[in-house]
C-alpha positions in Angstrom: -13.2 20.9 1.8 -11.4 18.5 0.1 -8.9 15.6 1.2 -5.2 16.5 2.0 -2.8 13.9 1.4 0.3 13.9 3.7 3.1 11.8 5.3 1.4 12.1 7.9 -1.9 10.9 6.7 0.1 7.7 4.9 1.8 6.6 7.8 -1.5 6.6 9.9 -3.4 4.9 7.1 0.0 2.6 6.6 -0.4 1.7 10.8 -4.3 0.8 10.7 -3.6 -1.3 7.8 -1.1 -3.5 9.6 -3.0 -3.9 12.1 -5.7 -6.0 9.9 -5.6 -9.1 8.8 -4.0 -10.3 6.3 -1.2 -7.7 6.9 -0.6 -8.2 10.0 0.5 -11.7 9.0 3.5 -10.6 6.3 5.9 -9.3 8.7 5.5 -6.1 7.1 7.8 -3.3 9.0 6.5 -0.9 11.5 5.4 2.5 10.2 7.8 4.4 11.4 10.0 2.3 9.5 9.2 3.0 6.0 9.7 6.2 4.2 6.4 7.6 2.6 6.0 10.4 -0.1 3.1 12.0 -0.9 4.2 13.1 -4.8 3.2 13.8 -7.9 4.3 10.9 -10.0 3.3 9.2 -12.7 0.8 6.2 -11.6 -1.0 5.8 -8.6 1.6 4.5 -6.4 5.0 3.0 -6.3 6.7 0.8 -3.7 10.7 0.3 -3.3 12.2 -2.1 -1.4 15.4 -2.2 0.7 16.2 -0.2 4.3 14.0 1.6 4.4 11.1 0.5 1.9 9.8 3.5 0.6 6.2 4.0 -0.5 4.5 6.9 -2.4 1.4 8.0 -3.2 0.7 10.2 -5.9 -1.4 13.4 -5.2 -2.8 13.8 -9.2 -4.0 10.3 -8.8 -5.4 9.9 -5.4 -7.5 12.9 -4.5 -9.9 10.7 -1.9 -9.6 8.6 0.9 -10.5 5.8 -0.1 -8.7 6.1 -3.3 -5.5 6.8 -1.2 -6.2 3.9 1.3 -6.5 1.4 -1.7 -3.3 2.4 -4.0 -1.2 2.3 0.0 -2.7 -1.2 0.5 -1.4 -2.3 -3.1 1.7 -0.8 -2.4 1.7 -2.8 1.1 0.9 -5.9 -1.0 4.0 -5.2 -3.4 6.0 -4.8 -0.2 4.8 -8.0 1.4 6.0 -9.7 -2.6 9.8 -8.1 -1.7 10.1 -9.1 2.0 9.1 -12.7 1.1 11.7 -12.2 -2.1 8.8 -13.2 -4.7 9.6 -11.7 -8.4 8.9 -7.5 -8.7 5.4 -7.3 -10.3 1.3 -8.3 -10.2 2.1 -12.2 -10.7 0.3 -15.3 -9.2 1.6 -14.2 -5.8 0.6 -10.9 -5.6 -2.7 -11.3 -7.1 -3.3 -14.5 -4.6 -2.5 -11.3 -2.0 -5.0 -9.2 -3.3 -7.8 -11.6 -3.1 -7.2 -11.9 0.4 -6.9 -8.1 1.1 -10.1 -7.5 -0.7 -12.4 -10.2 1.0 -10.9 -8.8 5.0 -11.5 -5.0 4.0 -14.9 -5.9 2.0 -13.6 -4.2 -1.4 -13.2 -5.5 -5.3 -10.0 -6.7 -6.2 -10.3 -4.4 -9.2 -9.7 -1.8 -6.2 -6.5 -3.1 -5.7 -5.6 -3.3 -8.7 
């Protein structure tokens, strides 16, 4: 069997996220706050900001868990960058984020990436 990615899925994965550290520190909106897609698009991931933010995943590009669970924590990241209204993009900022993110969850930054 393989893994299935859904909305569903996201916003479960999205909610055990921000519940870890440092997530749980960025004011990041509640799950079911935030529109997800589960898509084919081109790239692993893409986050937009605004009411709702909207986050999606890409099905060609995610076809594990963990693969999925690490492009929706760099999308969370690039969230975090637009609630905080840092500059759109993987700057200083957001790779100072990603440091942080990778030594709480116990993965490379390269996963993030």
């Amino acid at each position: 069997m393989s893994f299935h990615l859904t909305i569903d899925v996201l916003e479960k994965m999205y909610s055990c996220l921000l519940v870890q550290r440092p997530f749980n520190r960025w004011r990041l909106p509640a799950a079911d706050s935030v529109e997800f897609r589960a898509t084919a698009i081109h790239g692993a991931g893409a986050h937009r900001g605004g009411d709702p933010h909207v986050i999606t995943v890409s099905l060609n590009h995610n076809t594990t868990f963990v693969e999925a669970m690490m492009t929706l924590a760099h999308e969370m990241i690039h969230a975090a960058e637009d609630i905080a209204k840092k500059p759109i993009g993987h700057g200083a900022g957001f790779r100072r984020r990603v440091k942080a993110v990778a030594k709480a969850l116990g993965c490379h930054e390269k996963d993030l990436a």
